[in-house]
N, C-alpha and C positions, 0 to 999 in steps of 0.2 A: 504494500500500500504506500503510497505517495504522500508526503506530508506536504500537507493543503495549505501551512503557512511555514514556507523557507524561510532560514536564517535570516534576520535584517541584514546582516553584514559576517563578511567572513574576510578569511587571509588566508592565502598559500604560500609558502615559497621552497622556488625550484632552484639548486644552485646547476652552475655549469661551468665548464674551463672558460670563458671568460668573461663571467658576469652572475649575475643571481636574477629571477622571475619574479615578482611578486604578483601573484593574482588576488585584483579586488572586485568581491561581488556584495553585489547589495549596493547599502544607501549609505552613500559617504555625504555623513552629515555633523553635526553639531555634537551629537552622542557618542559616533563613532570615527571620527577623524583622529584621536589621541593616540587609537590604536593603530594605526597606517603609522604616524610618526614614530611609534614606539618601537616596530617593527622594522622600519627600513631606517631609521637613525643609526642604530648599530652594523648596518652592512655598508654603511657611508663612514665609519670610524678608523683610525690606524689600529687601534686596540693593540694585546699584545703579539709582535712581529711575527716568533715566532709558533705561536697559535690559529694568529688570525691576522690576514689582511683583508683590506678592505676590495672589495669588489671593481674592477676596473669600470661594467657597466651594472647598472640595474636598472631593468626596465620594468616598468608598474604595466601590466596587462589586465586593461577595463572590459574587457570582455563581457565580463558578468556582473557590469556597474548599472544600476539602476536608476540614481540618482544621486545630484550631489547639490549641495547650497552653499554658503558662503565660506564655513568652516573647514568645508570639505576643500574648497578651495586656496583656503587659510594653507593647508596641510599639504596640499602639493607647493604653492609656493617658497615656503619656510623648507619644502625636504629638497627643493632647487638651490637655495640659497646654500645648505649645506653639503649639498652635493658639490656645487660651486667650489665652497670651500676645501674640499677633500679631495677635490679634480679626479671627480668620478662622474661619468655622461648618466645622465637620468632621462632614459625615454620614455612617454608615455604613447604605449601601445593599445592599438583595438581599440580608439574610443568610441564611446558610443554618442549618437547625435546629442543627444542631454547634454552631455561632458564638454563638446567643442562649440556649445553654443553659449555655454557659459562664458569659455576662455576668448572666445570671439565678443561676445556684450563687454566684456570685462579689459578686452584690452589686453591679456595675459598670454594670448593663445599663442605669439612670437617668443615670447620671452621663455614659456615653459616648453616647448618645442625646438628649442637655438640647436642643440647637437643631435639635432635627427634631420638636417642639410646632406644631400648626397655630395659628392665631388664638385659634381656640375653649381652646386649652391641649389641644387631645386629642392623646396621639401615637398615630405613625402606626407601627408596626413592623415592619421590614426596607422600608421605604419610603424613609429618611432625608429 
């Protein structure tokens, strides 16, 4: 039997040789945006060298995003900003129309998208 009401939000992550997956489903919002940052905060870290480095990429995979509001939007910006800092490429893959119309209103959809440019400079959207 089928549960008739899914998760509000969830997290996956897939590591790989060179990068780590994050998959987010559900409703990245006000409630649950903490957890996105809590989660991919630490794969954006030096931490210790030799236990753990930080991920060259990590791409956030919306796939199975459903919605998101202003906080949710809080939480991608703030994990770019440290991304920035830790010179690890943060793509945001599979967006769904919700997600890119947000960062489009918002003015943001450039700025969180900068290192998913091909060669050519063309980007590629919901692609990362």
């Amino acid at each position: 039997m089928t549960n008739p009401h899914p998760p509000r939000f969830g997290l996956g992550v897939d590591h790989a040789p060179d990068g780590v997956v994050v998959r987010v489903e559900g409703e990245l919002d006000y409630e649950t945006h903490r957890e996105l940052v809590g989660k991919v905060t630490p794969l954006l870290a030096p931490g210790d060298a030799a236990r753990h480095r930080p991920a060259e990429v990590v791409r956030l995979d919306f796939a199975g995003l459903r919605c998101v509001d202003s906080s949710g939007l809080s939480a991608l910006l703030l994990l770019r900003r440290r991304a920035d800092e830790a010179g690890v490429r943060l793509l945001l893959q599979a967006r769904p129309l919700a997600l890119e119309r947000v960062l489009v209103m918002t003015g943001t959809l450039g700025h969180l998208t900068a290192h998913e440019q091909d060669s050519d400079g063309q980007g590629r959207p919901g692609t990362g």
